[in-house]
N, C-alpha and C positions, 0 to 999 in steps of 0.2 A: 581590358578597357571597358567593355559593357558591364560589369560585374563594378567596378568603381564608379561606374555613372550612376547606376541603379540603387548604389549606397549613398551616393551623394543624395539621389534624387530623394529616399525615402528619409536621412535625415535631413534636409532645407523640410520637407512636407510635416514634422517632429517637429522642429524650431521656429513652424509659424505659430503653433498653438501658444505660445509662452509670449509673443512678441507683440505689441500693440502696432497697429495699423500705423502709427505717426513714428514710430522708429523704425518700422519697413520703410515707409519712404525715404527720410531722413537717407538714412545707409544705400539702398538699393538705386536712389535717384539721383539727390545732392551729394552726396558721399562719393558713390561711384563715379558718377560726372565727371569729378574732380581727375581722378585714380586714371579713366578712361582716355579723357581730354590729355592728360601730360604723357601717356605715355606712346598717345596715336601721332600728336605733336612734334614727338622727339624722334619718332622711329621709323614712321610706315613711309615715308619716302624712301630712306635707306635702303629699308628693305627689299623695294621695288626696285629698285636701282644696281642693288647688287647681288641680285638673283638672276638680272639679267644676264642673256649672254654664256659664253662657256665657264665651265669650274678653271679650266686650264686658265692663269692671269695671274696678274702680284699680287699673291695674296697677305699681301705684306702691308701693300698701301689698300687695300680693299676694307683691310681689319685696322689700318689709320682713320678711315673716314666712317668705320662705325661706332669707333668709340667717343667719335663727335654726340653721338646722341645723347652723353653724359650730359655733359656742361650746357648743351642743348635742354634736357632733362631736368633741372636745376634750376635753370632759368624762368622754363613753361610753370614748374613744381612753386617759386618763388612768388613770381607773378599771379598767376590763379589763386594760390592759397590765399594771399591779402584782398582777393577780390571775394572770394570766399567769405573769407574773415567780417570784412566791411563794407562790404557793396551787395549782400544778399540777405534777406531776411533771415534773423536768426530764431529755431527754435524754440518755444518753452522750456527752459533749463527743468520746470516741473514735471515736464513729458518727456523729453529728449536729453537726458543731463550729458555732459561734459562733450557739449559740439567742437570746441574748441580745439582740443585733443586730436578728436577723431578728423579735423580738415587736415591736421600737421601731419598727423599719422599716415594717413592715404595719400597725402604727398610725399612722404619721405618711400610710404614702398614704390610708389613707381620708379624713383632713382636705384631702388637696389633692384628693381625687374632691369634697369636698362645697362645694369653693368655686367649682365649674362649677356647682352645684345650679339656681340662680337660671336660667343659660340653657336645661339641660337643659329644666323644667317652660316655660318660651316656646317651644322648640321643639315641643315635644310638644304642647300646646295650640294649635298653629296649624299642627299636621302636617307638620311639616318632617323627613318621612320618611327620604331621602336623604341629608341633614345626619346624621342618629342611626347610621345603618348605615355609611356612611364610616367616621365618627367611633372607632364598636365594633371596625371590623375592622381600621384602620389599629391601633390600640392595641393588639390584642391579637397581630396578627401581629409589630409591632414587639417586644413579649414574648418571642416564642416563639422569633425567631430571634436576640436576646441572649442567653436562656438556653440553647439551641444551640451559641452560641459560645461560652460561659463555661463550662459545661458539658464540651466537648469540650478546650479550650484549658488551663482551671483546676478541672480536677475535687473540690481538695484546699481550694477557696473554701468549701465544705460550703453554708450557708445565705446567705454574701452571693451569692450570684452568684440564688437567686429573691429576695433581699432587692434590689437593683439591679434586677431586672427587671418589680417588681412599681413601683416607685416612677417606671419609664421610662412602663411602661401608665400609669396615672392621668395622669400629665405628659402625654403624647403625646392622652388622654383629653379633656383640662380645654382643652389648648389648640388643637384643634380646635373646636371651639364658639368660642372666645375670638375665634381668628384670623376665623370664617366671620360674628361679628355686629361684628366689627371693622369687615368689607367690607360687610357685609348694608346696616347699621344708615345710614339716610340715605341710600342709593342709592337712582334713580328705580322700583328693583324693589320697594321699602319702601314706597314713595307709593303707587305703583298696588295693591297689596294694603292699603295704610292701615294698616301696622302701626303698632300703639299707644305703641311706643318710639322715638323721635326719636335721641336721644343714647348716647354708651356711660355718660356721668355716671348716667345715669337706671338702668342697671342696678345703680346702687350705693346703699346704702340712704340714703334722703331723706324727710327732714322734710314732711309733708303741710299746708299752712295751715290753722290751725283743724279740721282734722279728726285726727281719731287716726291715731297711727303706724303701726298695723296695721288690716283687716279684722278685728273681735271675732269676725263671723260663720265667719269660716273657721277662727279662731285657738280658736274653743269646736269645730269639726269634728276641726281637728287632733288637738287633747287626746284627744276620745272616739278617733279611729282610733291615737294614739300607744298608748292601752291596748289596744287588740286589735292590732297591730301588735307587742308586746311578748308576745302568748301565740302569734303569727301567726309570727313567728320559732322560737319554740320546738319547733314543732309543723312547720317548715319543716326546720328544720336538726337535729332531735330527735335523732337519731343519732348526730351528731357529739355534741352537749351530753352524750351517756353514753358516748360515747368517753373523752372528752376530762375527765370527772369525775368519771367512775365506774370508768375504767379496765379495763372489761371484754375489749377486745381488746389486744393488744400494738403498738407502733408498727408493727411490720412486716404484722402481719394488717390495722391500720386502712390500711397503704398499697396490698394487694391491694383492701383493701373497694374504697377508692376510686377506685382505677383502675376496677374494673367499674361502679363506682358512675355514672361521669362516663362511662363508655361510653353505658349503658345510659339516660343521660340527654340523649343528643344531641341526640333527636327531641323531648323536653320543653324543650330550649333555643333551638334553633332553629327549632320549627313551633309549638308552643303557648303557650310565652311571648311572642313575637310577636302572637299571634294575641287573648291575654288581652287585652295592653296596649292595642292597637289597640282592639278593641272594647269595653271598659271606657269608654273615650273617646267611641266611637259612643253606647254606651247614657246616659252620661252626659248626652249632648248631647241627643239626641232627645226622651230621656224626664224627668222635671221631678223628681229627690227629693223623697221623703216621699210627695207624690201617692197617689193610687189611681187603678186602670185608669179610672174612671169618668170623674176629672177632666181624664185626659191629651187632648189631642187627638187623635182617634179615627184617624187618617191616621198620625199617629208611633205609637198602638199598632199600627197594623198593620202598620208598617215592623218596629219594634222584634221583635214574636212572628215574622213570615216569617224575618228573620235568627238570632234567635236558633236558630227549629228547625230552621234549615238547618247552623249553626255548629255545633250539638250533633250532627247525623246525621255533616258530616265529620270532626269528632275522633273518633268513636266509630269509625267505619269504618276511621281510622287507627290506633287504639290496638288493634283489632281484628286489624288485618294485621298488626304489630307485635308480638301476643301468638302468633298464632296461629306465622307464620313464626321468630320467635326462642326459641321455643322448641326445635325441632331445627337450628337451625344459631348456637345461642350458643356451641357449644368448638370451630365452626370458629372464627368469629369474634375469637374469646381465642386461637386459635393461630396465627393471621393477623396479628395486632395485638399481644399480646406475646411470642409461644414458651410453651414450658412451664410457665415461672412461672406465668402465668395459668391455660395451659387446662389445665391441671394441680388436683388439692386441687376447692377448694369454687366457685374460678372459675366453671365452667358453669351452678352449679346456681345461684351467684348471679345472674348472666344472665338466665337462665330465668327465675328470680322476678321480676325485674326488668321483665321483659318481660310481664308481670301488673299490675306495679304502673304500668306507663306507661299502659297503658286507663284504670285511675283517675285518675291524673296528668290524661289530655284531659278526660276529664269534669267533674273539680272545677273545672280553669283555665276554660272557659266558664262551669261554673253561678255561679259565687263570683263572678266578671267583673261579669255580668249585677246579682247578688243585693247587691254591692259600690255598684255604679252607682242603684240605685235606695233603698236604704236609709236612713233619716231618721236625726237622731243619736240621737233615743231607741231605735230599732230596733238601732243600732251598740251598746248601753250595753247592752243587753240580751244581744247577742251575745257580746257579751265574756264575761260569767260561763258562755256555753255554750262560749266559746276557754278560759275558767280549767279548768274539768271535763275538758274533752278534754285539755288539758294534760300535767291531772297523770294521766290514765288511760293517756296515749303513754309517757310515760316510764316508767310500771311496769310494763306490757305489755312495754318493747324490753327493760328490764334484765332480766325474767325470761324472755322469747324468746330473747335472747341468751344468755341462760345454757344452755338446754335445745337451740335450734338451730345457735349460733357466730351468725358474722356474717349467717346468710338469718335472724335472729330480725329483724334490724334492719327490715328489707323487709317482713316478716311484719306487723312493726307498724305500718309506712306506709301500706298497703292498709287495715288498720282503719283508721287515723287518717283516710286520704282517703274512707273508704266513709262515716265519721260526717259528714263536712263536704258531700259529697255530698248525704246523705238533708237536710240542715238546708237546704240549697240549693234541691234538689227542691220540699220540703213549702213554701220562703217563692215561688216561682218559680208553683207550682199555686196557692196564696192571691192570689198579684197578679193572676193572668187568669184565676179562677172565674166574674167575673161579667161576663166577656166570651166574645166567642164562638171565640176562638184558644187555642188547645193547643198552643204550642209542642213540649212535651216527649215530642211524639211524633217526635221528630228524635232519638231514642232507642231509636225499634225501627225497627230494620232490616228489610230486603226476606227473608221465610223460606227462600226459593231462596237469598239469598245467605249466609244463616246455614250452609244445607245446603253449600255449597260451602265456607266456612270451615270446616266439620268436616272434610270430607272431605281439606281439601289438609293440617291438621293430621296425620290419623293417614296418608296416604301421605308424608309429608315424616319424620314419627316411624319408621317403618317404614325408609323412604330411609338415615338417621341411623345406624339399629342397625348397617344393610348396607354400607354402603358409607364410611361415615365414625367416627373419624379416623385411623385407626391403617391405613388400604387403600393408604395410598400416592396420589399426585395424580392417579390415574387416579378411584380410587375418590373422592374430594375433589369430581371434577368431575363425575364421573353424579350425584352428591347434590345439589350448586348445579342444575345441569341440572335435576333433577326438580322441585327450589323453583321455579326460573323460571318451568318449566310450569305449574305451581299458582298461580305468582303472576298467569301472563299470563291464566289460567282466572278468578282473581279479581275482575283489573280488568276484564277484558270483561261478567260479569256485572253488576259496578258500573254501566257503562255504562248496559245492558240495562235497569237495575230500577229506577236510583238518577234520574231523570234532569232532575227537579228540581234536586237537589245540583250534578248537572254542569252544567247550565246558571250555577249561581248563583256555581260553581268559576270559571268561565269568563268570565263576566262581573265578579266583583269580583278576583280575582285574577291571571289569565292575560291578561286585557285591557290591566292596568294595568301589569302588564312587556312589553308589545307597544308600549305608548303609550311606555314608557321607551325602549326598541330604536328606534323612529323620530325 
């Protein structure tokens, strides 16, 4: 899995050289928008919905009501695309050629991402770990190096060569899952795990004798998370949505945004959203919705609070080092990974912020995880009008941020937006275990020796930065990186030192189970 990231990472970093600023945005912004909007629309309530709860259920009408997200799918795909079409500024056909294409295209792959749906939610409910990270890294690499070749080969293709590359991934996507329950599905590996699906027929939607087509019970969860789900988007991709409507950047500034954007998001893509999904699942399971601490069985509370204030101390301590170090070596970094375009103009400083707003980023992804997993649907219903409020508070805040800061308004606004979802998180998280005797959210303050140590490698790393970086030449380049090391290798040893609960906990749910994989 790291070995396909690192390839991925070093060809996107190859395929910015060839690409002009106004067809990064284009693709990465308005494009994706599209791609992202229809398939968060069609699905992520589902999802939430029928994760809940035991694997033991019919999963007969379970896999009825997720293949709703098609025609669902179709609809969202249908409607966006003409707003697309005719309601948003259209490109320079001289700069940007065949936009046209590429709206149709990036809606047609979210319908074929959403016809894997059905397997997606079985694997993931009976933790078929392996299958999911395969599945992500073979598609996306397959991606990366079509658009490599199209790219370099047909530069003058403008938008089909990611319109082709985006429709390979979903394809490459869908039919992994496809091909691995093709095999799975009736083998004696299926028996001895007693999976609940016998046939491939069965994965296709089926009539239930005398009981209803669907579960009502998950199909009225849906609903309530399809509405927060719908302000949960807006508030996720908010930035884009006042790109892309309000026009406040130009294509070419929304394609540096997003370059630094998707930089400074790597470690929220590959270690915390992981980390949500996974454990979203755990809390689901353990702990019983709607309950109160009183009712739960008193052995999964205690499971459930140990992990949780262990999960919050390591993303904090992550988003920590994260803030602390990229702050003085975000214009190396942008000069490392695009030349001057980037570490060039607003680059760095967007970094920087960025590098602020990934601390919040770890903290919301567990607290919401946690606050997600145990929530009744009157509690979801409820939540919704505090997701309507915050809503519309993101989007006025970014459009006047952006106007007074350029593009760091955007980041400015995300750190509110994630600091409101935080505190809502917090206050229902200290409600559920008041009248127990666990306090999770002391997984939240860190050891003060190593708070002292984070300050200190800040202003020596800042100091480092003025002197010796970027303009010193790679001599100067590399006493800078050298002094971070040192600050870093100061860091993790006092982790070690103070933290040592967390390491243990690192070490046994984590590091054990890729040792178990290696043998």
């Amino acid at each position: 899995q790291v070995l396909f990231r690192v390839v991925t990472f070093g060809l996107n970093a190859f395929t910015l050289r060839y690409l002009s600023r106004e067809l990064i945005g284009v693709v990465n912004v308005r494009l994706t928008l599209l791609y992202s909007t229809v398939v968060f629309l069609a699905r992520e309530a589902f999802r939430r919905a029928c994760l809940s709860g035991s694997t033991k259920r019919n999963w007969t009408k379970t896999i009825n009501l997720l293949w709703l997200t098609v025609p669902l799918g179709v609809f969202w795909s249908i409607f966006l695309g003409l707003v697309w079409l005719h309601l948003l500024e259209v490109p320079d056909p001289s700069v940007v050629p065949h936009y046209q294409a590429g709206v149709v295209t990036f809606g047609l792959s979210a319908i074929i991402e959403l016809l894997g749906e059905p397997l997606w939610v079985l694997a993931q409910a009976h933790l078929f770990v392996r299958l999911k990270v395969i599945a992500e890294s073979l598609s996306v690499v397959s991606k990366c190096i079509l658009t490599v070749i199209l790219v370099v080969l047909y530069p003058q293709w403008g938008l089909y060569v990611f319109a082709l590359a985006q429709i390979l991934y979903v394809s490459v996507l869908v039919m992994c899952y496809v091909i691995y329950f093709v095999t799975f599905l009736g083998s004696p590996e299926a028996t001895k795990k007693s999976f609940p699906i016998a046939r491939i027929k069965a994965l296709l939607p089926n009539m239930v004798e005398d009981e209803t087509f669907v579960n009502w019970k998950e199909a009225r969860l849906t609903w309530s998370f399809f509405k927060q789900s719908f302000l949960k988007q807006i508030l996720t991709e908010g930035e884009r949505y006042v790109m892309t409507f309000l026009n406040v950047l130009n294509f070419g500034d929304q394609g540096v945004y997003d370059i630094v954007n998707n930089l400074g998001s790597l470690v929220a893509r590959f270690i915390f959203l992981p980390i949500e999904e996974s454990f979203y699942v755990f809390f689901a399971k353990v702990l019983e919705r709607g309950k109160n601490v009183k009712d739960q069985k008193q052995d999964d509370v205690a499971m459930a609070a140990n992990v949780l204030e262990l999960l919050l101390k390591l993303v904090l301590l992550i988003g920590l080092t994260i803030t602390v170090f990229g702050y003085a070596y975000s214009q190396l970094a942008l000069d490392i990974y695009g030349g001057s375009m980037l570490s060039s103009g607003t680059g760095p400083d967007l970094l920087r912020c960025y590098s602020l707003y990934v601390l919040f980023l770890a903290v919301n992804g567990v607290t919401e995880c946690f606050t997600f997993a145990l929530m009744c649907k009157e509690e979801v219903d409820r939540y919704n009008f505090v997701m309507l409020a915050l809503s519309f508070t993101f989007l006025c805040i970014s459009y006047f941020l952006t106007h007074w800061y350029g593009s760091i308004g955007f980041i400015l606004a995300n750190c509110f937006n994630m600091g409101i979802r935080i505190a809502h998180s917090i206050h229902y998280i200290y409600d559920y275990f008041k009248e127990s005797t666990y306090r999770p959210l002391t997984g939240l303050l860190p050891s003060p020796f190593l708070v002292l140590i984070y300050i200190l490698s800040g202003v020596i790393t800042g100091f480092s930065e003025v002197l010796f970086c970027c303009d010193k030449g790679w001599m100067g380049r590399l006493i800078h990186i050298s002094m971070g090391a040192l600050c870093f290798a100061a860091t993790i040893v006092t982790m070690f030192c103070t933290e040592t609960k967390l390491i243990h906990f690192v070490r046994s749910q984590f590091l054990s189970r890729y040792m178990k994989k290696g043998t």
